[in-house]
FIKEDO-524564 format. One record per atom (N, C-alpha, C, O): x, y, z; residue in three letters. Coordinates in steps of 0.001 Angstrom, whole numbers, padded with zeros to 6 digits, always signed. Layout:
XYZALA/...
***
This chain:
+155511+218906+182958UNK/+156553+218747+181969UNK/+156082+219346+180652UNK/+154936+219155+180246UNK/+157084+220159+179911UNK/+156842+221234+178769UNK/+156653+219699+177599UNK/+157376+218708+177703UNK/+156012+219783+176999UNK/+155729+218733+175546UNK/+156180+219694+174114UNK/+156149+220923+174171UNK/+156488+219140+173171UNK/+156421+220044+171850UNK/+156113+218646+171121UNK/+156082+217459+171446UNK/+155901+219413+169960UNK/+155403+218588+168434UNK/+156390+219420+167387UNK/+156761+220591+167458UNK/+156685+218409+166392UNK/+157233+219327+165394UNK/+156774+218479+163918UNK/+156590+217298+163624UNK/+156709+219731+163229UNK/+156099+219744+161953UNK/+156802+219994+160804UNK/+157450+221038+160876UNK/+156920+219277+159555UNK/+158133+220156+158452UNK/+156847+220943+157916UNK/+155673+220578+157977UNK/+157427+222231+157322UNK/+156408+223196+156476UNK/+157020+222572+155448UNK/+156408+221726+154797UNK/+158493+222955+155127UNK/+158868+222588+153671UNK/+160255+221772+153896UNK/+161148+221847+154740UNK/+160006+220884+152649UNK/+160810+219491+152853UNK/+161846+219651+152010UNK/+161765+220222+150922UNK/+162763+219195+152442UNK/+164377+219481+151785UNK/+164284+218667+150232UNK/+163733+217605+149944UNK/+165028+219590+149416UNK/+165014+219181+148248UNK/+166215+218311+147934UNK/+166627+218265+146775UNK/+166550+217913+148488UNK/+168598+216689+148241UNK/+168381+215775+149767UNK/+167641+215757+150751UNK/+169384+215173+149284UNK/+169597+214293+150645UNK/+171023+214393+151136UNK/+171884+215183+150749UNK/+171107+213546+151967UNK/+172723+213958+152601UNK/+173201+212860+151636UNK/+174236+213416+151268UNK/+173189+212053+151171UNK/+173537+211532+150169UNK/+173045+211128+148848UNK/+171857+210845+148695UNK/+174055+211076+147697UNK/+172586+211033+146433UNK/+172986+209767+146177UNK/+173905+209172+146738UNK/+171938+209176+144908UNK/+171741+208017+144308UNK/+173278+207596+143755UNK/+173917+206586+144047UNK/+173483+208192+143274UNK/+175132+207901+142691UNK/+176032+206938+143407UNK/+176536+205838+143181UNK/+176008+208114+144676UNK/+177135+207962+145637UNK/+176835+206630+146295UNK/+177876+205982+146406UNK/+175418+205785+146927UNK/+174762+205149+146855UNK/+175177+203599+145826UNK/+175145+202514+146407UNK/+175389+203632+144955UNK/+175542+202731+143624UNK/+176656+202748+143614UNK/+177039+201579+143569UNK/+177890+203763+143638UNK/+179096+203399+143390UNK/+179715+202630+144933UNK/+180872+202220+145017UNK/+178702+202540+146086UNK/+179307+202042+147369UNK/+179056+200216+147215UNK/+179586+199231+147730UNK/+178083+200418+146333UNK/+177536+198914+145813UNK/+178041+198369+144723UNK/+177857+197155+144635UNK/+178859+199088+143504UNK/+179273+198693+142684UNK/+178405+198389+141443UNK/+178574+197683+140449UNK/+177287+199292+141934UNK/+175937+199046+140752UNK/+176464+200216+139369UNK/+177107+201249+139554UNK/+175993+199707+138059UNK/+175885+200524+137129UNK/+174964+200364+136303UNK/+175064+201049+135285UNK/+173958+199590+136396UNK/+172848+200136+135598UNK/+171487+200754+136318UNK/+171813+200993+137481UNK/+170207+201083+136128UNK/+169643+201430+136277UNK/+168096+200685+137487UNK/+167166+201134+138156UNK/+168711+199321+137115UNK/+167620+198246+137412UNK/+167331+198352+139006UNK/+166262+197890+139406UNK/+168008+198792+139707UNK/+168035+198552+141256UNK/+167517+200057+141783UNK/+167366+200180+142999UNK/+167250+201162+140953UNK/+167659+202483+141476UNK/+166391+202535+142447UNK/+166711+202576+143635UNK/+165082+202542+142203UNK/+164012+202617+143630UNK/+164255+201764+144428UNK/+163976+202022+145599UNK/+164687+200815+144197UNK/+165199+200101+145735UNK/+166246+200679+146486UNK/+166333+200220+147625UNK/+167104+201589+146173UNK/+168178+202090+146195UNK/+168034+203391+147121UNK/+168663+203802+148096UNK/+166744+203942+146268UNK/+166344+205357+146656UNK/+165574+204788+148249UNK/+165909+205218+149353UNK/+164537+203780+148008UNK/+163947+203517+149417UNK/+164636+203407+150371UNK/+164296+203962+151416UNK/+165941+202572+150288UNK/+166813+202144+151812UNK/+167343+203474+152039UNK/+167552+203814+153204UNK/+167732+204738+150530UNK/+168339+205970+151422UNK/+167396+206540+152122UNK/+167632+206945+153260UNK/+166279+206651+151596UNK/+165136+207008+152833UNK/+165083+207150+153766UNK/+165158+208138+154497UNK/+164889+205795+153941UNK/+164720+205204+155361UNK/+165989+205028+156307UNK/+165818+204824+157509UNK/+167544+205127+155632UNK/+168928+205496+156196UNK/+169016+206993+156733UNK/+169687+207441+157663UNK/+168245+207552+155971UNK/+168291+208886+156279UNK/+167479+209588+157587UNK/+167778+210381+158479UNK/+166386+208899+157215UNK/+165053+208849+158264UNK/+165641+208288+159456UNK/+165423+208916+160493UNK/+166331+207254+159531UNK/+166541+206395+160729UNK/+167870+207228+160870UNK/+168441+206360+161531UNK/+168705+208111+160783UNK/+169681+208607+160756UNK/+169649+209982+161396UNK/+170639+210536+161876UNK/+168251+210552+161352UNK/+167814+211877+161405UNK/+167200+211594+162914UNK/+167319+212392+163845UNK/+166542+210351+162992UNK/+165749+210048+164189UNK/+166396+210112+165433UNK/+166127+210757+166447UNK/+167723+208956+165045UNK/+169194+208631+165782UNK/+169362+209944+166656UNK/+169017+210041+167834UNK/+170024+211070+165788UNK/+170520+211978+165999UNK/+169992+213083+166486UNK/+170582+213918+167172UNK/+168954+213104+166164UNK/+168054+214340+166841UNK/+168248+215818+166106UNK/+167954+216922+166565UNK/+168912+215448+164657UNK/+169279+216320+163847UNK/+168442+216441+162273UNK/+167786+215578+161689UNK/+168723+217705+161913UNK/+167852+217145+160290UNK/+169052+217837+159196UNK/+169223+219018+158892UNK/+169684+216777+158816UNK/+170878+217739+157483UNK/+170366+218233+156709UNK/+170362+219464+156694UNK/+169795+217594+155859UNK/+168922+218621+154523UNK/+168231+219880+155333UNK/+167593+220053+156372UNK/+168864+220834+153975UNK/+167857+222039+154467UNK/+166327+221728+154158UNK/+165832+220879+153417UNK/+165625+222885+155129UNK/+164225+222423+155401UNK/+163567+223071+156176UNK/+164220+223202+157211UNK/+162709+223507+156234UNK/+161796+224798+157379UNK/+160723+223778+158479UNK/+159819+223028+158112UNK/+161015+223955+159382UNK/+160113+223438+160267UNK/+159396+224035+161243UNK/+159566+225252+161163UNK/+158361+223613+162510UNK/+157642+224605+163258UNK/+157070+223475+164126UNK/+156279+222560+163895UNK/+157917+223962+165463UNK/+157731+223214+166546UNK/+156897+224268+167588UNK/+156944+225488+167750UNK/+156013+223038+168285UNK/+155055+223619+168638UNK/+154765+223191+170152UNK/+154582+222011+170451UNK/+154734+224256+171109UNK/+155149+224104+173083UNK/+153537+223910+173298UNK/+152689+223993+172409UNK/+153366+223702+174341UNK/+152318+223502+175210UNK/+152086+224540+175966UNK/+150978+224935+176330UNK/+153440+225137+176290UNK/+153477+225891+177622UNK/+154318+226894+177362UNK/+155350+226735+176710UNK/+153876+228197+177936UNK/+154548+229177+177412UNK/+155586+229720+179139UNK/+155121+230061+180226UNK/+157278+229559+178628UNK/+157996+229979+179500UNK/+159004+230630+179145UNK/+159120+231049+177994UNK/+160191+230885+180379UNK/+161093+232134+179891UNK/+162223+231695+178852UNK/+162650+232417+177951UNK/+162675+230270+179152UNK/+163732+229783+177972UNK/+162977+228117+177632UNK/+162336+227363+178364UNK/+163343+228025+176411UNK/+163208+226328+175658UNK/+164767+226219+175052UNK/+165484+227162+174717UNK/+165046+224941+175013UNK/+165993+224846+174704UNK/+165530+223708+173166UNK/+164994+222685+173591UNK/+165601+223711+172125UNK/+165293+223452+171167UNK/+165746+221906+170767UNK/+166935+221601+170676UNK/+164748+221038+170557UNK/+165085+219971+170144UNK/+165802+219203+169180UNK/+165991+217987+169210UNK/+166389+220462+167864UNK/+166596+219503+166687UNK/+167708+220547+166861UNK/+167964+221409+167702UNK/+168409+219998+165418UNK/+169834+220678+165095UNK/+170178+220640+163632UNK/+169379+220053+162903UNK/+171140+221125+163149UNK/+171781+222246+163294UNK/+170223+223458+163061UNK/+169248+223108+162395UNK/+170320+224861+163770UNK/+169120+225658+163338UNK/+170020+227252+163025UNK/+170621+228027+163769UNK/+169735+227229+161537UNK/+170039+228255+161052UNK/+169422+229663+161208UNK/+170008+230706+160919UNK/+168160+229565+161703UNK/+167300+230599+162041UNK/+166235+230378+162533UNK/+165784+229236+162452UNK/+165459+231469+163236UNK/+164084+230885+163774UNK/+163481+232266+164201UNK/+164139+233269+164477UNK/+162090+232146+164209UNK/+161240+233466+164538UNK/+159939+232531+165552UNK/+159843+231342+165858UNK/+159143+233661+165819UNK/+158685+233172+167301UNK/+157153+233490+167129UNK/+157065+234697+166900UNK/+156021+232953+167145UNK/+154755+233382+167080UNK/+153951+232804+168598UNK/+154352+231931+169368UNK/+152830+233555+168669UNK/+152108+233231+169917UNK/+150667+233139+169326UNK/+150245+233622+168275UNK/+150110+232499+170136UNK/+148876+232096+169530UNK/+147626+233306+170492UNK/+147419+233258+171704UNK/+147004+234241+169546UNK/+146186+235380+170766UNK/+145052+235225+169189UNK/+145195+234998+167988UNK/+143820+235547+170265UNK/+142555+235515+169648UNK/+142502+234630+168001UNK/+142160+234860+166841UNK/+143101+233492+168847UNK/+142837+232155+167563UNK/+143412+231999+165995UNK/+142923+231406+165033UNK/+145094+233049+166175UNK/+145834+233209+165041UNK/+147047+233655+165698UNK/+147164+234416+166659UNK/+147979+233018+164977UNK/+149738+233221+165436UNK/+150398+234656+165188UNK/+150652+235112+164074UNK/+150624+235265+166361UNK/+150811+236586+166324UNK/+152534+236662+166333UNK/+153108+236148+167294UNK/+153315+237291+165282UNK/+154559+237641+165661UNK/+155391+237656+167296UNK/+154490+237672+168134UNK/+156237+237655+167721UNK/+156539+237719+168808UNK/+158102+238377+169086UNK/+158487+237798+170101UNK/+158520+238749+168911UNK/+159829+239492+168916UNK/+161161+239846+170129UNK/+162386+239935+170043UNK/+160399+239946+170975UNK/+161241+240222+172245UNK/+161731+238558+172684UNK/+161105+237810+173436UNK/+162602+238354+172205UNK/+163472+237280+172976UNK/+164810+237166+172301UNK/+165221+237752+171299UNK/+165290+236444+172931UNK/+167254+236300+172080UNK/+167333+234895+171874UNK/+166494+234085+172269UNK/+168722+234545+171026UNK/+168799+232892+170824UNK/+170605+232397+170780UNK/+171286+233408+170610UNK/+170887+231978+170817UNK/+171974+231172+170852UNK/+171794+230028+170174UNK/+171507+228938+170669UNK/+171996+230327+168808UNK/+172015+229056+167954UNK/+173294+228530+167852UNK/+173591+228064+166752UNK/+174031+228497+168636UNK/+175292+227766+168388UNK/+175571+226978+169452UNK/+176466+226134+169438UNK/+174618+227273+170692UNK/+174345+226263+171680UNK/+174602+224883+171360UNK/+175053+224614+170246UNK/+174380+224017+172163UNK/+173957+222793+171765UNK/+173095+221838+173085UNK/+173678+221132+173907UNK/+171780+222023+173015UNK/+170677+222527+172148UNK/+170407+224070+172052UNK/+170860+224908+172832UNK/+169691+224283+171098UNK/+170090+225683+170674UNK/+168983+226150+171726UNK/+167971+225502+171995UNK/+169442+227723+172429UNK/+168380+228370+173290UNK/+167383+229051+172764UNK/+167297+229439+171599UNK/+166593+229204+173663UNK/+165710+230876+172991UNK/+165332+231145+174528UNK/+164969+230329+175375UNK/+165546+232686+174650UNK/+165376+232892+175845UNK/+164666+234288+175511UNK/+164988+235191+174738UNK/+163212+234077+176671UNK/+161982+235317+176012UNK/+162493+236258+177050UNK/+162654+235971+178236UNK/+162759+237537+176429UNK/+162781+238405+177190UNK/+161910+238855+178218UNK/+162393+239039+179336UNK/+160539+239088+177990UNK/+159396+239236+177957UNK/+158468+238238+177977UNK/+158829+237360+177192UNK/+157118+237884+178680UNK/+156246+236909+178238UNK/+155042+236924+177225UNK/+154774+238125+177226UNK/+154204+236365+176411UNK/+153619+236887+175930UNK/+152449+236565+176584UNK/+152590+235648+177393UNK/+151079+237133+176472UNK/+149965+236255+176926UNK/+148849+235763+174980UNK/+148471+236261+173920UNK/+148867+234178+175976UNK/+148401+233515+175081UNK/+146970+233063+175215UNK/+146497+233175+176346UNK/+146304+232643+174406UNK/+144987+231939+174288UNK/+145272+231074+174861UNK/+146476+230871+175020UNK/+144398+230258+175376UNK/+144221+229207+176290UNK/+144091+228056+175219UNK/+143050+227871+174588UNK/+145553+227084+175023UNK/+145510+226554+173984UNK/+146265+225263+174683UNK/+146694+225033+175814UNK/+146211+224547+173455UNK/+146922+223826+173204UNK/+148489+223490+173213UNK/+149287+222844+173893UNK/+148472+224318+172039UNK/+149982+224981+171526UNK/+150378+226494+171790UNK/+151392+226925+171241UNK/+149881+227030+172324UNK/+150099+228338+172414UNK/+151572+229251+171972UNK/+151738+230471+171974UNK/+152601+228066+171579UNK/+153586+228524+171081UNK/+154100+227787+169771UNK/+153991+226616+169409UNK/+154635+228776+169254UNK/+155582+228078+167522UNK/+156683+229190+167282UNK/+156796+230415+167334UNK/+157522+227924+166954UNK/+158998+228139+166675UNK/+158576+228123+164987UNK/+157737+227309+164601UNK/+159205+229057+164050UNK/+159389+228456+163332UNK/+160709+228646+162570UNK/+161265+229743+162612UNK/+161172+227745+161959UNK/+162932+227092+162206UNK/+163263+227092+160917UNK/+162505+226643+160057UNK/+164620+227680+160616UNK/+165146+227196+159054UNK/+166062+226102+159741UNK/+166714+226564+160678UNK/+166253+224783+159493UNK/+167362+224020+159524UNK/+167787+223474+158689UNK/+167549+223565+157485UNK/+168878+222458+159568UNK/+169668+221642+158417UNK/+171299+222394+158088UNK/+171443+223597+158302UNK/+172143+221776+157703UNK/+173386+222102+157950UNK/+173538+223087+156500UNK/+172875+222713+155532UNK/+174501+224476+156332UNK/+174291+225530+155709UNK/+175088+224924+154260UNK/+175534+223785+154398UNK/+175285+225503+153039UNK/+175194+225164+152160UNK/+176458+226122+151459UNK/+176447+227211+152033UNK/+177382+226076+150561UNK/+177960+226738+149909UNK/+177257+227043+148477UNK/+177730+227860+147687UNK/+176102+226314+148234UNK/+175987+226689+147026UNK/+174488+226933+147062UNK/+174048+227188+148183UNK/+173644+226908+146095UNK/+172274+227791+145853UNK/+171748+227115+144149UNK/+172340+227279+143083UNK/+170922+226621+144315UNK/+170100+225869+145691UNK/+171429+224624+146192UNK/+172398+224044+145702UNK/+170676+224728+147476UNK/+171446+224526+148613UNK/+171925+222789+147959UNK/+171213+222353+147054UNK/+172989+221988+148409UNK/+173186+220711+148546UNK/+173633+220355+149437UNK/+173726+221103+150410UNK/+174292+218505+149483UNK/+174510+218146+150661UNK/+176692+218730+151011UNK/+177384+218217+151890UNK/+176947+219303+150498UNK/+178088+220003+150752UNK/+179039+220183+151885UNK/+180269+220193+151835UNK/+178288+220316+152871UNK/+178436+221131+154393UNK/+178200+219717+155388UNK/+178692+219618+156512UNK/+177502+218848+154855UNK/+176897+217918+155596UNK/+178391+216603+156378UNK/+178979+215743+155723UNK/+178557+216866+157617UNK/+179924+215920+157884UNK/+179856+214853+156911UNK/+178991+214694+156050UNK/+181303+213841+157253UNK/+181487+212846+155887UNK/+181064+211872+156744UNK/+180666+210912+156083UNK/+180977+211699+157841UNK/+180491+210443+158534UNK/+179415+210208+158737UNK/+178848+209133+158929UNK/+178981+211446+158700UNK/+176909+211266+158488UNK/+177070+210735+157482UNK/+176826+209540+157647UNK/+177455+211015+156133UNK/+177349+210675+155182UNK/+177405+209146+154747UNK/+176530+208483+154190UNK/+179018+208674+155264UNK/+179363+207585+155463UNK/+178329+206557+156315UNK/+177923+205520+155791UNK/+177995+206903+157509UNK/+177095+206195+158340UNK/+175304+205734+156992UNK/+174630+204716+156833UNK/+175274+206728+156558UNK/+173971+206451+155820UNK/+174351+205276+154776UNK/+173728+204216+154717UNK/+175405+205592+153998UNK/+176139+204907+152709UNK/+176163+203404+153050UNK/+175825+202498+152288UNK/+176707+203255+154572UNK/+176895+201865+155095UNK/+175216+201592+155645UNK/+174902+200433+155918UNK/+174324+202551+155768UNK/+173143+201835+156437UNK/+172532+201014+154727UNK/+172169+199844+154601UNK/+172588+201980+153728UNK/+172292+201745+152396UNK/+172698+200234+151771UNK/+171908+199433+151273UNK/+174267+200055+151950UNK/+174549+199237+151955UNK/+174287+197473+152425UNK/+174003+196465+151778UNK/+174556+197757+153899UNK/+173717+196552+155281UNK/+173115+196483+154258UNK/+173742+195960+153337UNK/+171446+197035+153904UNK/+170261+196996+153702UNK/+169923+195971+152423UNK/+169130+195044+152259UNK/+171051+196699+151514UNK/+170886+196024+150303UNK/+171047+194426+150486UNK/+170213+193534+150328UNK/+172758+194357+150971UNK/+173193+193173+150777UNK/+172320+191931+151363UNK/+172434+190763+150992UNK/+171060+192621+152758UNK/+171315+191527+153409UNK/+169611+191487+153363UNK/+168914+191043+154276UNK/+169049+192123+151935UNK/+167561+192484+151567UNK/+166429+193205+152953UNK/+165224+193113+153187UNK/+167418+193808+153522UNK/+166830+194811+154412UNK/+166883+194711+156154UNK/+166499+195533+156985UNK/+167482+193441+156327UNK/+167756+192569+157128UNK/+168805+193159+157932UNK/+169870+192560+157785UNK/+168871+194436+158980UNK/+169887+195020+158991UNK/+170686+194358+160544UNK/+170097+194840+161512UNK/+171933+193330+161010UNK/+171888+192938+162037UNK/+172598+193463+163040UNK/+173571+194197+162865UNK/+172006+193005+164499UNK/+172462+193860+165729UNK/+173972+194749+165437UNK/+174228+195791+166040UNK/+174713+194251+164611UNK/+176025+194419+164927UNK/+176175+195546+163518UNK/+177135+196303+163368UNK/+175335+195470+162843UNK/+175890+196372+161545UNK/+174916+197424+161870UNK/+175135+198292+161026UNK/+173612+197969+162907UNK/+173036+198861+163356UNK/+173869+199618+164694UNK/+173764+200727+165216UNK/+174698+198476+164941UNK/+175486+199535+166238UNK/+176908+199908+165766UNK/+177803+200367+166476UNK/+176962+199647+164505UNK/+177947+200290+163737UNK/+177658+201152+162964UNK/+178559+201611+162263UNK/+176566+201562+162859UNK/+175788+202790+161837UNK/+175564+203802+162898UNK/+175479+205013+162691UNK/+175467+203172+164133UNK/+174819+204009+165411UNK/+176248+204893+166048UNK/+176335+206073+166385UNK/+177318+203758+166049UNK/+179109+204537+166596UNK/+179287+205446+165356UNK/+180049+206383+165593UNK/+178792+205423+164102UNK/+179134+206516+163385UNK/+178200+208111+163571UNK/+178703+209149+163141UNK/+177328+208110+164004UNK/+176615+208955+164482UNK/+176650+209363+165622UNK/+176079+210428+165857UNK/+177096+208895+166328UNK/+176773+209489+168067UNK/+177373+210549+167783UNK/+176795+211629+167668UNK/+178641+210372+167631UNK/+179291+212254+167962UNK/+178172+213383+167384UNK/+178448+214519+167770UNK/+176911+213292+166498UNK/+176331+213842+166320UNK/+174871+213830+166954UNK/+173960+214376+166331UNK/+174701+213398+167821UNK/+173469+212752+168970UNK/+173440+214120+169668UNK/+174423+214770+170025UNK/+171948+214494+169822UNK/+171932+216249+170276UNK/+171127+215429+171238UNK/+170380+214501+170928UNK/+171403+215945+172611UNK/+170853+215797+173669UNK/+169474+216074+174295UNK/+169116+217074+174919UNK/+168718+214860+173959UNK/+166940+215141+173690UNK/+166569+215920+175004UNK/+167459+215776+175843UNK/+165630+216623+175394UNK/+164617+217178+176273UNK/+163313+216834+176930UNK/+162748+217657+177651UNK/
***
């Protein structure tokens, strides 16, 4: 069985939801609550990203195979781009000959060609622009569905009201707002 690991290089600068949006779902207006505020989106987000098998914020990542074959079908989502390295005489060599279908779901990559690799570990890396695309520059949460959004707002919420205490029934209601976005693990 093929294994991967994945790694962020660079970490999204916004969230799928901001502090604001956050406070006005709570009815907060001063300042006093805001790191508690920021932690539960965190961890709404984190536990939201986990759920789904998706990452909204843009963000560069580099997932890494065990085993080098003719197609992988890619674990995370949405992926805006991706390039291909092989691991030969103990440094990641470009790799070029293959095609992708990023609109898949999970997205493909299919090697034209094989490469030969060092006798490794990882002998392969993806490395990935994701996260859902952006109308504006630098990028925000814009593009990002409203029910992701919503689903986090209400995990934010649970969290607060009930000092983090989130119960069976208000996690499988954070969970029915996400499925339609649940990418089919590997």
């Amino acid at each position: 069985m093929t294994s991967y690991s994945i790694a962020t290089t660079v970490e999204p600068t916004y969230k799928p939801v901001t502090l604001s949006e956050c406070k006005d779902a709570l009815e907060i207006v001063d300042d006093s609550h805001d790191s508690k505020i920021e932690m539960m989106l965190s961890a709404a987000t984190s536990e939201a990203e986990h759920y789904t098998g998706q990452m909204f914020a843009q963000r560069t990542i580099q997932i890494y195979y065990d085993t080098v074959q003719s197609r992988y079908n890619l674990p995370v989502e949405p992926i805006r781009s991706v390039t291909v390295d092989y691991l030969s005489s103990d440094s990641y060599t470009s790799f070029t000959d293959f095609q992708t279908d990023l609109n898949k779901k999970p997205a493909l990559i299919r090697m034209v060609s094989t490469p030969t690799v060092d006798d490794s570990i990882v002998p392969i890396r993806f490395t990935c622009q994701v996260g859902y695309a952006s109308n504006n520059s630098p990028a925000t949460a814009d593009k990002i569905p409203v029910d992701v959004k919503q689903a986090i707002i209400f995990h934010v919420y649970q969290s607060f009201m009930t000092r983090g205490e989130l119960s069976m029934d208000s996690r499988t209601t954070f969970r029915n707002l996400l499925h339609p976005y649940k990418v089919l693990k590997l």
